[in-house]
Each structure stands twice: as C-alpha cells, then as structure tokens.
C-alpha positions as CSV (number, residue, x, y, z in Angstrom):
1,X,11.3,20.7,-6.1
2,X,12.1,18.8,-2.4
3,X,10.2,19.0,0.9
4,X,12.1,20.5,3.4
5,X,9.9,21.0,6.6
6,X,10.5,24.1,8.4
7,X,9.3,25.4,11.4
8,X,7.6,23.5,14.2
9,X,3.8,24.4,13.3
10,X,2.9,26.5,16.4
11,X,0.9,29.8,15.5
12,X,3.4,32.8,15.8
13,X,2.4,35.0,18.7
14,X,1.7,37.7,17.1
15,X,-0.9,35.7,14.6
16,X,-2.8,34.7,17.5
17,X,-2.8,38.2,19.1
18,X,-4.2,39.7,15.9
19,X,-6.9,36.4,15.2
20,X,-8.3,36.6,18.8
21,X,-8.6,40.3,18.8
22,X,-10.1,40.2,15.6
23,X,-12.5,37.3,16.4
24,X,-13.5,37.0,19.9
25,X,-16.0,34.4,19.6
26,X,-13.9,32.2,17.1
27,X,-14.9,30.9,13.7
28,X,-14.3,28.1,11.6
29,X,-10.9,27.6,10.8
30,X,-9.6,29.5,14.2
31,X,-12.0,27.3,16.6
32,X,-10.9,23.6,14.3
33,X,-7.0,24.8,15.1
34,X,-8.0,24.6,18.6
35,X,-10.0,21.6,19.0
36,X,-8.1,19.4,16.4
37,X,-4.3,21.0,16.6
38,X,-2.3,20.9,13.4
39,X,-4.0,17.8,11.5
40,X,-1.5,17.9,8.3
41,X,2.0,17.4,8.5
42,X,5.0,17.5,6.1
43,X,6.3,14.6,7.0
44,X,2.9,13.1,5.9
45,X,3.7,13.8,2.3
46,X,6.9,13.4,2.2
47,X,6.9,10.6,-0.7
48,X,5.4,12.9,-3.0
49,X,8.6,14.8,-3.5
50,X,12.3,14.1,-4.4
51,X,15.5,14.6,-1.9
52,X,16.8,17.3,-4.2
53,X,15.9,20.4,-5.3
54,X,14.4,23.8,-4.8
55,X,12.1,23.7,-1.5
56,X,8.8,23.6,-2.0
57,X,5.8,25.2,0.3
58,X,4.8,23.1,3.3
59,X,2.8,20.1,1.8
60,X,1.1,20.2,5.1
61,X,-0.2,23.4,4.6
62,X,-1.1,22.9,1.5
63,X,-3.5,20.0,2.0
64,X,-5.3,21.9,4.7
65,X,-5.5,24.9,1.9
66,X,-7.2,22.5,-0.1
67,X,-10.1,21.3,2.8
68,X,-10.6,25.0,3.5
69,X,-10.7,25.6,-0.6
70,X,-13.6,23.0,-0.5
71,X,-15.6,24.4,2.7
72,X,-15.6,27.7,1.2
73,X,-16.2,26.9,-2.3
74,X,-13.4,28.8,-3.1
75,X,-10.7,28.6,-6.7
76,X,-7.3,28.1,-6.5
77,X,-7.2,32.1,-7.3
78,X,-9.5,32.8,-4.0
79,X,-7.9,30.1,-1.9
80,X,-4.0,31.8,-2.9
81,X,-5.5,35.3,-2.0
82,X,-7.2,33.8,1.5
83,X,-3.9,32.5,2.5
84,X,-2.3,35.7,1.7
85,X,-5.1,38.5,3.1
86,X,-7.6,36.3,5.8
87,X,-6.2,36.0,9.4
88,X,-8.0,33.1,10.3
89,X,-6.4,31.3,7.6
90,X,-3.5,32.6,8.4
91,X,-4.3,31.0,12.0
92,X,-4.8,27.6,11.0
93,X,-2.2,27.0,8.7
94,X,0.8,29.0,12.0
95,X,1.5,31.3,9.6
96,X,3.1,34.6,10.6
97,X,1.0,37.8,9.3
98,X,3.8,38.8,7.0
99,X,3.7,35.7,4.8
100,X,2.9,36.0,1.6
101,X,1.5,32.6,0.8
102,X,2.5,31.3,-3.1
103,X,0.9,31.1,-6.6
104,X,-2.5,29.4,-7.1
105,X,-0.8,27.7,-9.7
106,X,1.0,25.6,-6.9
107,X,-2.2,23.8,-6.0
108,X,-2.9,22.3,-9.0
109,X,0.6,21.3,-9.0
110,X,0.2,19.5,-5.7
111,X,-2.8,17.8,-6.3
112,X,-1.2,16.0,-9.4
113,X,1.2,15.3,-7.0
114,X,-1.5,13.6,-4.6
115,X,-2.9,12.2,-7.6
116,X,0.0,10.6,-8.8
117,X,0.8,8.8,-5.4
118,X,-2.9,7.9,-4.8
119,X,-2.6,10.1,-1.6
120,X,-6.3,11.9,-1.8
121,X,-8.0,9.2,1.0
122,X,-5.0,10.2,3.4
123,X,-6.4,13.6,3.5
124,X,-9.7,12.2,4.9
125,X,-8.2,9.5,6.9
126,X,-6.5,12.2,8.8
127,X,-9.4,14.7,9.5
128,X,-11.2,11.1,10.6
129,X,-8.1,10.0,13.0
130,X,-8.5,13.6,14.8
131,X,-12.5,13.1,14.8
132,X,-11.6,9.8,16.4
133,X,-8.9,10.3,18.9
134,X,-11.6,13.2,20.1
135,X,-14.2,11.0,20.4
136,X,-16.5,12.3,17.5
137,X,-16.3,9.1,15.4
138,X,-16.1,5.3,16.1
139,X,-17.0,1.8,14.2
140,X,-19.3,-0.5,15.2
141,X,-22.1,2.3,15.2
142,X,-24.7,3.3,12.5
143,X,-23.8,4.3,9.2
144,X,-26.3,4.9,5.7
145,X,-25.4,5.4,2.1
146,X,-26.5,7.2,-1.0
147,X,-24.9,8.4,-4.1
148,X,-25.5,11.1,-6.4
149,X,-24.3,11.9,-10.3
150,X,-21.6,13.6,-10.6
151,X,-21.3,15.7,-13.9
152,X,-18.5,15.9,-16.2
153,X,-15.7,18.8,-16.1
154,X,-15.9,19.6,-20.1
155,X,-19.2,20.5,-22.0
156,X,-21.8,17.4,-23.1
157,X,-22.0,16.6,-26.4
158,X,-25.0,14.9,-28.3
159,X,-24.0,12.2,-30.6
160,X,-23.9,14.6,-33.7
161,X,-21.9,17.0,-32.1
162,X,-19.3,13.9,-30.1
163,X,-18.8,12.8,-33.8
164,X,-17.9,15.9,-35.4
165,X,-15.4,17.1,-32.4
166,X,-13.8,14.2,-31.8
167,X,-12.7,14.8,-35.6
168,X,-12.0,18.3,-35.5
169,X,-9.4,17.2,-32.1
170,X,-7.7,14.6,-34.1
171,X,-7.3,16.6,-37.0
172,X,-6.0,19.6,-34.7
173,X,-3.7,17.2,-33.4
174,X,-2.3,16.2,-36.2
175,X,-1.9,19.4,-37.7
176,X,-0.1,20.4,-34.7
177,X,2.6,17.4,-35.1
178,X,2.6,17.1,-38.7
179,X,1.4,20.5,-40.8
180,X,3.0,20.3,-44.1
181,X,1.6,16.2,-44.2
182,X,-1.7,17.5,-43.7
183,X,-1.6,20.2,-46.0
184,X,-1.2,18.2,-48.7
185,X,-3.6,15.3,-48.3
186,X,-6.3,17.7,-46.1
187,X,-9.8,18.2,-48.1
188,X,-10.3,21.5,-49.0
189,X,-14.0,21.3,-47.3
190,X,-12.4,20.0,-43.9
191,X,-11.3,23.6,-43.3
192,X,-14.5,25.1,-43.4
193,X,-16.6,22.3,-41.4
194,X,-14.0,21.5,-38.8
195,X,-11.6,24.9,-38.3
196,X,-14.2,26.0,-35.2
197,X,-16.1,24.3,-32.3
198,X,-19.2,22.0,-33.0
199,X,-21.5,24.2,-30.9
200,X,-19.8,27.7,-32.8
201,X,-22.8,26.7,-35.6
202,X,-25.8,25.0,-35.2
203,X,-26.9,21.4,-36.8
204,X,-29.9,21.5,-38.8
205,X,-33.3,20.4,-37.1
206,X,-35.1,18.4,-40.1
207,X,-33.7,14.7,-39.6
208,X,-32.7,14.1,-43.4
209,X,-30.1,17.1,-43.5
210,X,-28.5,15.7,-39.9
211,X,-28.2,12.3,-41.2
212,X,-26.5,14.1,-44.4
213,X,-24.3,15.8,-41.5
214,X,-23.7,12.3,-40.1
215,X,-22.7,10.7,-43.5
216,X,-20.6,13.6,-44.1
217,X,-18.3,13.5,-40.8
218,X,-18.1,10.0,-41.1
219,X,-17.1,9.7,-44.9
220,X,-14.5,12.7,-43.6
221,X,-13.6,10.8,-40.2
222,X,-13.3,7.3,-42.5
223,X,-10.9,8.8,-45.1
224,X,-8.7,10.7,-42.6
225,X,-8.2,6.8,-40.6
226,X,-7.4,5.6,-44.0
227,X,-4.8,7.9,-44.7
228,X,-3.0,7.9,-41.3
229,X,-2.8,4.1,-41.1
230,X,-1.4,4.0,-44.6
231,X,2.0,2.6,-45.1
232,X,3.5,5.6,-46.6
233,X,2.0,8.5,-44.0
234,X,4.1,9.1,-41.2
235,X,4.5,6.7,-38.1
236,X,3.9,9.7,-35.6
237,X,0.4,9.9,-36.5
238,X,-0.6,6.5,-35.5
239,X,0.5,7.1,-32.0
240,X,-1.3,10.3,-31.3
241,X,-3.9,10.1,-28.1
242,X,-6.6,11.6,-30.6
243,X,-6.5,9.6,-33.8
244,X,-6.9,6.6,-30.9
245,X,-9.9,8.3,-29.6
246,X,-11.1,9.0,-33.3
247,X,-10.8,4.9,-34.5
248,X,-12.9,4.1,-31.1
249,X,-15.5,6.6,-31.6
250,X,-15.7,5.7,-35.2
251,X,-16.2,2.2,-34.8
252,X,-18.7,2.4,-32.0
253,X,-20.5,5.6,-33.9
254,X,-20.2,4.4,-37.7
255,X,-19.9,1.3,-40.1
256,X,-19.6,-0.3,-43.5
257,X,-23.0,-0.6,-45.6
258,X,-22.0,-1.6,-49.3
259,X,-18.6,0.2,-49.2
260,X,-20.2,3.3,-47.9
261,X,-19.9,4.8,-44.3
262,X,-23.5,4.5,-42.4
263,X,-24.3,5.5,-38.8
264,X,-25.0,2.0,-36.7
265,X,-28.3,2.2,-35.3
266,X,-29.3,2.3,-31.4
267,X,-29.0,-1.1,-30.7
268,X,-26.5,-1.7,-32.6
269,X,-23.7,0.8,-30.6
270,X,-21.4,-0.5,-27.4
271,X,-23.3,-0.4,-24.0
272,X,-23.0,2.7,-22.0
273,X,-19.7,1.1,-20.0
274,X,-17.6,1.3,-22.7
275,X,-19.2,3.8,-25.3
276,X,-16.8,7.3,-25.1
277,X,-19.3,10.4,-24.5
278,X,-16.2,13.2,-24.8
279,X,-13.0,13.0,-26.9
280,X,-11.8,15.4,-24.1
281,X,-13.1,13.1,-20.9
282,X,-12.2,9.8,-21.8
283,X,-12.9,8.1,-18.7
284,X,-16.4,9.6,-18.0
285,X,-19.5,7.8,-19.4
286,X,-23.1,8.2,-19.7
287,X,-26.0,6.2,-17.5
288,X,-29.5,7.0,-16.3
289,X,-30.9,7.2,-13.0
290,X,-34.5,7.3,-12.6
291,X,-35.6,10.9,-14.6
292,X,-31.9,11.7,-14.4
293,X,-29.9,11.5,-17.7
294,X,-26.4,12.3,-17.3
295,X,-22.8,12.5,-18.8
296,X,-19.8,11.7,-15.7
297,X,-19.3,10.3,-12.9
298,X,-21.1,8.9,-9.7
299,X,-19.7,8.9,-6.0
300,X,-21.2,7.0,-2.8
301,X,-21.2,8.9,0.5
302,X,-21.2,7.0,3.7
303,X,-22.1,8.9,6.9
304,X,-22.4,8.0,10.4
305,X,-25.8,8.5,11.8
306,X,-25.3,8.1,15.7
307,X,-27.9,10.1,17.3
308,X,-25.0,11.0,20.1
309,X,-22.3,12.1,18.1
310,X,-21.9,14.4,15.1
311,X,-22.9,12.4,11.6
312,X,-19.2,12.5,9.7
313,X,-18.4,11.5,6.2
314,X,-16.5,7.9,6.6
315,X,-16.1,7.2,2.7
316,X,-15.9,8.7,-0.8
317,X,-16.0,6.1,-3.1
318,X,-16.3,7.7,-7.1
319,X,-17.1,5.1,-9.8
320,X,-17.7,6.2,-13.5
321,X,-21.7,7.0,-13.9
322,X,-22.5,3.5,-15.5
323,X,-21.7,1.6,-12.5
324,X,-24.6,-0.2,-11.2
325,X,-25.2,0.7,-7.1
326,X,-26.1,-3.1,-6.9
327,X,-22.2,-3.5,-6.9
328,X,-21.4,-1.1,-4.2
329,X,-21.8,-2.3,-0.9
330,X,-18.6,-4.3,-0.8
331,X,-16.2,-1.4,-2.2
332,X,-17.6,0.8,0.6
333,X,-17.3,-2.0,3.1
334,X,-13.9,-2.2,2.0
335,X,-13.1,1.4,2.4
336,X,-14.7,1.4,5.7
337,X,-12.7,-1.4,6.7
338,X,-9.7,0.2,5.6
339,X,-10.5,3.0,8.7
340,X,-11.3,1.0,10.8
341,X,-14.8,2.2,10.7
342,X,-16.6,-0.5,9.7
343,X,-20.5,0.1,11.5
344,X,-22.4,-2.4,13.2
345,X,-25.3,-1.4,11.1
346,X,-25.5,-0.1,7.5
347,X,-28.6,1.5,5.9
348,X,-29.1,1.8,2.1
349,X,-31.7,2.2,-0.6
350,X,-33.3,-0.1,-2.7
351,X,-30.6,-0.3,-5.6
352,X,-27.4,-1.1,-3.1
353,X,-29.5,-3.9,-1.4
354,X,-29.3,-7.5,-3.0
355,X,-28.6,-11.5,-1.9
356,X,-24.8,-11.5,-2.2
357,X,-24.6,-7.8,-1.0
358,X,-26.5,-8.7,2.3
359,X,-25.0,-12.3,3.0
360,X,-21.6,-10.8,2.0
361,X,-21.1,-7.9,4.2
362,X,-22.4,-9.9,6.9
363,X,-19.7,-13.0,6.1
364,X,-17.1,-10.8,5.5
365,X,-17.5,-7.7,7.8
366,X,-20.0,-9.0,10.0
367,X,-22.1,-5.7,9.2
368,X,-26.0,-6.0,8.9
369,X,-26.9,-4.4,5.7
370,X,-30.4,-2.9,5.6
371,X,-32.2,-2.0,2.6
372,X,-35.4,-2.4,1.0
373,X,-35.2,-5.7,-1.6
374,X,-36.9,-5.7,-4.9
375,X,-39.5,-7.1,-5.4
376,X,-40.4,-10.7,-6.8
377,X,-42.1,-10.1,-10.1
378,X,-42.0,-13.7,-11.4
379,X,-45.8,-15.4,-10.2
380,X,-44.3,-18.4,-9.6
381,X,-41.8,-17.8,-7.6
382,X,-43.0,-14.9,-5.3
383,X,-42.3,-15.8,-1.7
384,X,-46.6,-15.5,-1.0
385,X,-47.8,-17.7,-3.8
386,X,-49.6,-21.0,-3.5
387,X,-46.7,-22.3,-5.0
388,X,-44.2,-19.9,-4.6
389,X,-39.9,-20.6,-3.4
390,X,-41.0,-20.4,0.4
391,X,-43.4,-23.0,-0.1
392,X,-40.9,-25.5,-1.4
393,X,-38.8,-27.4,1.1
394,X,-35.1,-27.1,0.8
395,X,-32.4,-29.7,2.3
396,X,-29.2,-28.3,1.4
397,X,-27.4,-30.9,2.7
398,X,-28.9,-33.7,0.6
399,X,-29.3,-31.5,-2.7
400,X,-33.1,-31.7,-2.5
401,X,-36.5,-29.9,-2.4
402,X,-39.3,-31.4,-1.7
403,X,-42.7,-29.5,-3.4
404,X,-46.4,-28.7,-1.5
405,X,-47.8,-32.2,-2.8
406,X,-45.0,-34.1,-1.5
407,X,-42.9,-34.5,-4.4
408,X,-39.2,-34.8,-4.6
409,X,-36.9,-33.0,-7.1
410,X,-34.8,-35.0,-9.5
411,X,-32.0,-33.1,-10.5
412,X,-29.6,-30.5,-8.7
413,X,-27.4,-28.5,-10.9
414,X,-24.9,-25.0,-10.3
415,X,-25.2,-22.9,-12.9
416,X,-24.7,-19.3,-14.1
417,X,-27.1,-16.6,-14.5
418,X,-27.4,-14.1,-17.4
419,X,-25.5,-11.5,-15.3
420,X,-22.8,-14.6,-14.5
421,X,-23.6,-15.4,-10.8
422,X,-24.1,-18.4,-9.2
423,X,-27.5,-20.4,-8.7
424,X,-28.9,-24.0,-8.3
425,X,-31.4,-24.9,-11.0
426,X,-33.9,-27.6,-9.5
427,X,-35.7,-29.6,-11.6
428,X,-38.6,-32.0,-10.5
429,X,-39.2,-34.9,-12.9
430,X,-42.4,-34.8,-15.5
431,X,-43.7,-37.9,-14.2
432,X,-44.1,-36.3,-10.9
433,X,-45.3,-33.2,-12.3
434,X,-47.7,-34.5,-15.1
435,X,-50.1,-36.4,-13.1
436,X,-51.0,-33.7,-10.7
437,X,-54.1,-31.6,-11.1
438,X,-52.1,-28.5,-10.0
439,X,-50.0,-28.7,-12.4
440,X,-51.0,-25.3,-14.1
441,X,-50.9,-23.5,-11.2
442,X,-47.3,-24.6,-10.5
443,X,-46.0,-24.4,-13.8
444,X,-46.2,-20.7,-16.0
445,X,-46.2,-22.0,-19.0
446,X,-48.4,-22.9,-21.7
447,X,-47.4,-26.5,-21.8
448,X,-46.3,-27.0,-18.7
449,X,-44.6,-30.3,-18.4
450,X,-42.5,-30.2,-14.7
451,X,-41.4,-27.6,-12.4
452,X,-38.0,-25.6,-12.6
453,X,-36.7,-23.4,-9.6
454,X,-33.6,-21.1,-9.7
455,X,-32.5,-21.1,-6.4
456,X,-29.2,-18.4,-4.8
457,X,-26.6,-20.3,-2.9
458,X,-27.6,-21.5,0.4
459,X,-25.6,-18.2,2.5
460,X,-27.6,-15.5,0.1
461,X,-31.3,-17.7,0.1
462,X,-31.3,-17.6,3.7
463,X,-30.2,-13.9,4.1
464,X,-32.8,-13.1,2.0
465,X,-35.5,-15.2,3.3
466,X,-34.4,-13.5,6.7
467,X,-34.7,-10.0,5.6
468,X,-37.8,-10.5,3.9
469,X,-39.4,-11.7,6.7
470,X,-37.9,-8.6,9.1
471,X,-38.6,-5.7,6.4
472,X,-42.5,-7.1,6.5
473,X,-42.9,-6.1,10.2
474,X,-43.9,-2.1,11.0
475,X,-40.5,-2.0,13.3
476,X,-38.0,-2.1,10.5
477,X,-40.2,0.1,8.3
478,X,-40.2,2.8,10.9
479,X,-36.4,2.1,11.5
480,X,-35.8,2.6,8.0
481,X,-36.4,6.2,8.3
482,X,-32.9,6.3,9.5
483,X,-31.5,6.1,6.3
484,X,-33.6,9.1,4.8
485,X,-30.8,11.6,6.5
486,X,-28.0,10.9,4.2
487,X,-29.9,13.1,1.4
488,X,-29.6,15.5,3.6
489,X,-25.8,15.3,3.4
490,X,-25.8,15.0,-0.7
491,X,-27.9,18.1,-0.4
492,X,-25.4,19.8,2.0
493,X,-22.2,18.8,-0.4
494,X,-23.8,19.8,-3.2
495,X,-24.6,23.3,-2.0
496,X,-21.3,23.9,0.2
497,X,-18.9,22.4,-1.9
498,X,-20.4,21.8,-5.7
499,X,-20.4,17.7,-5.2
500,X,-22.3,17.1,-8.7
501,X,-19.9,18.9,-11.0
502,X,-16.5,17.9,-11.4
503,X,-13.5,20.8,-11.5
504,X,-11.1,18.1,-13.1
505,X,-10.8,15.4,-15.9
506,X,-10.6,12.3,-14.8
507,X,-11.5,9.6,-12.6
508,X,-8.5,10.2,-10.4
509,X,-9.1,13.8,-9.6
510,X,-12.9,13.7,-9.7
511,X,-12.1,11.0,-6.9
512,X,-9.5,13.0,-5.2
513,X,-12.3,16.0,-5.6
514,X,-14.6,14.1,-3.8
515,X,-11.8,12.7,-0.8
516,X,-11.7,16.6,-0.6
517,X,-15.1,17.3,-0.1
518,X,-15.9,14.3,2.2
519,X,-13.1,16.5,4.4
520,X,-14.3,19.5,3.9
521,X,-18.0,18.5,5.3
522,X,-16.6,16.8,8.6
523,X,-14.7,19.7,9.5
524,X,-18.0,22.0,8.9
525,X,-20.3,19.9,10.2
526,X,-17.1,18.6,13.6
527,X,-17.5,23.0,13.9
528,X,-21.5,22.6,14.2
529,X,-21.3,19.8,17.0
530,X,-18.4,22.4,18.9
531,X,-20.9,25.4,18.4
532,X,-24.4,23.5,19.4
533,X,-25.6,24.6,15.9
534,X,-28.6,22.3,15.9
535,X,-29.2,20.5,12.3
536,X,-31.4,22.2,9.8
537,X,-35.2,20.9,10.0
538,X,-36.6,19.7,7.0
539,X,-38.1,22.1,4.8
540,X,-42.4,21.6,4.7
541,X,-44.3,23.5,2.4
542,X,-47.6,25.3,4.4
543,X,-49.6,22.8,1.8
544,X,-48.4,19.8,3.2
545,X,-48.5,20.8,6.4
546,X,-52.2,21.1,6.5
547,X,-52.8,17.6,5.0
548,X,-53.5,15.9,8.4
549,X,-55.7,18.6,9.0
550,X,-57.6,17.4,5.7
C-alpha cells in the first residue's frame, strides 16, 4: 500500500453548502476547520508508506479521524460510520458528500503504522504548531503536572490465576505449532485443568486447597519446561514467545525446595519493575499509589495554566505504572523542550518535587520547578533543630563545615546513596565530638561517639535550602493553588476520552493512545476558548458549603 496525495484539501462546495445549512451556528469539527485550516497533511506521513503499491486513504485524513475518534469517544466501527454518514465530519476532513469513507479496519492498520515509525507525538505537535501560530499557546508561561494510572487493555489476574494462564497460553501455543509432540508427552490431567480460561471456574477459598492449586500448576508448569528444553523435543518449542513468558513467570512465581516445586514467598519474588502481571501484556506492571492498587500503565499530563489563554495539553509522557513520579520532571522537561514549550514556571505535587529535580530543571532548562518537598523525618538533620543541616556551616570551596560549637569537620568524602545518587558524607573527628556536653543532642545514637552528615551536592543543597525557605512563606502557599487545576484536566480526559483504560497492548500504543488524547483535549477545550464556554466551577456539596457558616 503507497501514499499518493490527491486532491488539494479544500472543502468541496457542495460539502460546505450542505454543513452551513445544516449547522448555522457551527460546531466542533466545522468551527476547528475554520479557525485552524487543514492541520494534517499527507505529505506529513509520507515515511510511513512505501513508493509502490495500491493507494492508500489520505494519511492526513486519517490522523484527524483518529483526534475526532478520541473527542468523541468513539470505536474504529463508529469513527468508519461518522466519516461515512456525519456532515461535519465530512467538513473537516474536505470530503465530498458522496464519499464513502473506508473500513474501520484501516485505522488500526494506520496506527501500527504510526507506531512503528514513532509518529504518535507528531500528531500533537501539529494541533500545538496551529494553537501556536494562532496565538493560543507559547513557552516561557505557566505550566502544572499530574499523572494518573492507566489500566491495562486485557483482564487482571491474581497471582493464582497469572500462574495458571500463563500455562494454559504456553501450552496452547505449543499445541498450535507442534500437536502430535504434545499429544504424546501431554498429562492426561492437563486437558481437564487447562483446556478453558482461569476465571471459566473458580479457585477454592480455604488457603490449604489454593496452595494444593499452586503446587499443582507448578509441578505441571515445571515438568512441561523440562520437556521442551530437553535435547530430544523439538527446537521450535524453545523459541515460542509463550514458553519465554512461562520460564520468567515460573522462576519469579516458583522454586526448588528438596527436589519439589514450592511457591517463593512475598519477599522473596522480583520487585514490581520487573515482575510480569499478564502473559498477554508483557510490558505492563503492577505499582501502588496511595489507596490505588493497579495493573498497567501511568501517563503525565502537562498543561498550560495562563490565566489569558486557553490551558492546552503540551505533553503526554506514558511510563509503565512502577515508575516512580520522583523521576519525571526531566522526561517532561525534555518533551517540553522538544516543542519549544518549555514554561517559565512549572508546578507539581509532592512526589515529582526533589533536589536534583529542582536544581536540574533550573541548570538545564532554566525552568523554576515548584512543588511541595518532603519532609525531613531524620531529628538530626531537620532544617529547625538545634542541631540540625542549616545550622552547620558549609564552605564548599574548602571541603569543610564548621558545627554550632565551633568545631571543624575532619573528613570530606563523595559517596553513593542506597538509591545510587551522589552525596558528601562529613565526618567530624571523636576527639572534637567526645568532649562536648552536647554531644547527645547532636549525635542519635546510643553511643554516640562523633557527628556524621550526608550532605547533596552543592547545586541541589542550595536549591533546596532555597525552596524551603520560599514554600515557608503564606505567598507561595496561596500560589500553589495554581497547580490544583490540572486534576481538573485528568478528570476531563478521563470522562471525554477514557484516559485510565488502555484500548491497546503495549507501551507503544498506550503512549500513542495517550498523544491522541492529549489532541483530542486541545482541540475541545481550543473550541471552548472560540465559543466563550466559560470553565466548569468546581463541584461543592451544600454540606461544605455551610461550613464557614459553622
């Protein structure tokens, strides 16, 4: 299939005669034809297809199919039939009222395409180039942050039922590739406990019969690894997709205890980052975020919050769900960058808002990060104690600090935290420390015999000594109310456009899902700022309205 561009994208006459007649006052996709022209072209695409070959529908029109698909809601079925039946779609896209539009199946087909070529942020760099060129968007304003889970495409599975279906796929599998191997070294039991789907039957409740469940699947799971990797079984069988996915799960799920298969305990499994939750969604994984307990993804929406322009979606950034937010700041910074949209100001939450975010977005992108910093939990070194850090003196350039009572540290060495980043441990010498009668209220410890600090390099200890200071006065608190908004615009995605269930597998087309969205929300919320729709008030219950009252 080639790309062969036809036409020159101007609505047909008769199209626009019909669409103004029909709506006078304009709607969504007529009034964004207006104001922002044609914004996809074929020529855009063009590298997704080959020279040769049968031509394929306008990729131009296609993409803006998919950022309608997404404001709507709609399926590939209901976006194939809007093309076909709705005039206004008809309008944006210049069609003439006679065409009859293509197959859904053609979406799907084009967004493996965009997939494939890593072409999903192109769609929302171009609705963000027309925003621009009109004046809607710029950098060097106000932006905020926030991100939301993102649930998996296929069904979640507790560990019981991961175990058992991860088997039933592989042996599927290789009874697809390999039938008359199988036959003849299959149990007979395997075709009654695995010829259906785990949740077809239900697991027993009392915990002895599980774990009987649990030894059973893996003694099963065990045996069938044993006979695939032997020398004498075929060589196809090693190389299936599925057997992988059942020698992972089985190692991180199950072990040797006096030649018999046991179930490793809790502590004793892979961390959430690499631990497989799905034999069908290999790339999603499991994490935890505050009361929420969830199997997927996560993505991190960036919005401008200008109070003289319309707030638009700059970035879509989707991580799997185990990413910490703490790591954030400089992938969005870097996406932001990208656009040319970088902000002058940023406001997060707490988790996005540590040392080497903070002194690295303003080294790097010369963007002032805002957020709420955790708080110091160690006595001894919070920033108000009598001898907390900030009453130590620090000379960077000589490699010193210099305590309260006047005494100088000894030794000044880089090290490595648990988590692997750089600090400076500080060390005072014991026959400094001993002799003083303060001793135990410098020292935590029940023989304390001489201080220790932990200090950040110098650019991140003085960042945060700066923002410490600024988030303790009443005008940054009440500024920080700013950043409150952007849950209104998770709140908006997820009821417009389904942001915390993915429609695909996959980190690549969860992320293109969300590219999609972020589109699909400018050009909704671009046709609010064209229509004077004033934003939605936050909701308050009659109850809490009356507590001032009270």
């Amino acid at each position: 299939m080639s790309m062969q561009p036809k036409g020159s994208g101007e609505i047909p006459a008769e199209t626009m005669r019909v669409a103004r007649a029909a709506f006078p006052k304009g709607c969504l996709a007529i009034r964004l034809r207006d104001e922002l022209g044609q914004l996809f072209s074929d020529e855009q695409f063009a590298g997704l297809f080959p020279v040769r070959g049968r031509p394929a529908w306008s990729p131009g029109r296609l993409a803006m199919v998919l950022v309608l698909q997404f404001v709507e809601s709609l399926t590939d079925r209901q976006a194939a039939e809007a093309v076909r039946a709705r005039i206004d779609w008809k309008y944006a896209l210049g069609l003439e009222l006679a065409d009859c539009g293509f197959d859904f199946s053609v979406l799907s087909e084009f967004r493996d395409r965009l997939v494939e070529a890593d072409e999903g942020r192109g769609i929302l760099d171009t609705v963000l180039i027309a925003a621009r060129d009109r004046g809607l968007v710029a950098a060097r304003g106000r932006a905020r942050t926030d991100s939301t889970h993102v649930l998996l495409a296929v069904r979640e599975l507790n560990q019981l039922g991961l175990v058992e279906e991860t088997l039933r796929a592989a042996l599927n599998a290789v009874a697809l590739v390999e039938p008359g191997w199988l036959s003849e070294h299959a149990r007979p039991e395997w075709f009654k406990h695995y010829a259906t789907r785990a949740d077809d039957s239900r697991f027993p409740r009392e915990r002895s019969r599980r774990d009987q469940v649990y030894r059973r699947i893996g003694g099963d799971g065990m045996h069938l690894l044993r006979m695939i990797w032997a020398q004498e079984a075929p060589s196809l069988l090693r190389t299936l997709p599925e057997t992988e996915v059942l020698r992972q799960v089985w190692v991180q799920h199950f072990h040797m205890v006096d030649g018999e298969v046991a179930r490793r305990g809790p502590k004793d499994r892979p961390p959430g980052a690499t631990r497989l939750v799905s034999p069908y969604e290999l790339e999603a994984r499991n994490s935890v975020k505050g009361d929420i307990r969830w199997d997927g993804y996560k993505v991190h929406v960036t919005e401008t919050c200008d109070p003289d322009a319309p707030h638009l979606v700059t970035s879509m950034v989707t991580t799997v769900a185990s990413v910490s937010d703490d790591r954030m700041a400089a992938p969005v910074h870097a996406e932001l960058a990208r656009r040319g949209l970088l902000p002058r100001e940023h406001w997060v939450d707490r988790g996005y808002a540590n040392g080497g975010a903070l002194a690295a977005a303003r080294r790097d992108h010369h963007v002032d990060l805002h957020g709420p910093l955790k708080q110091v939990t160690v006595p001894h070194a919070r920033g108000d104690a009598t001898f907390g850090q900030d009453a130590f003196t620090i000379d960077w350039d000589n490699q010193q600090v210099t305590c309260p009572n006047g005494a100088v540290s000894t030794q000044w060495a880089q090290r490595r935290s648990e988590e692997g980043l750089p600090t400076v441990r500080v060390r005072f010498s014991p026959a400094d420390c001993r002799p003083c009668p303060q001793l135990r209220e410098c020292v935590n410890s029940a023989r304390p015999r001489q201080r220790e600090i932990n200090l950040r390099p110098r650019d991140e200890y003085e960042v945060l000594k700066q923002a410490r200071t600024l988030q303790a006065t009443d005008e940054w608190k009440d500024r920080y109310k700013i950043r409150a908004g952007v849950e209104g615009t998770v709140s908006q995605a997820v009821h417009a456009c389904d942001l915390r269930r993915s429609r695909y597998r996959g980190l690549a087309k969860t992320s293109l899902q969300h590219q999609l969205t972020g589109a699909a929300l400018n050009l909704i919320r671009i046709n609010a700022w064209l229509t004077d729709t004033p934003q939605a008030r936050t909701r308050t219950s009659p109850l809490t309205a009356l507590r001032p009252a009270v």
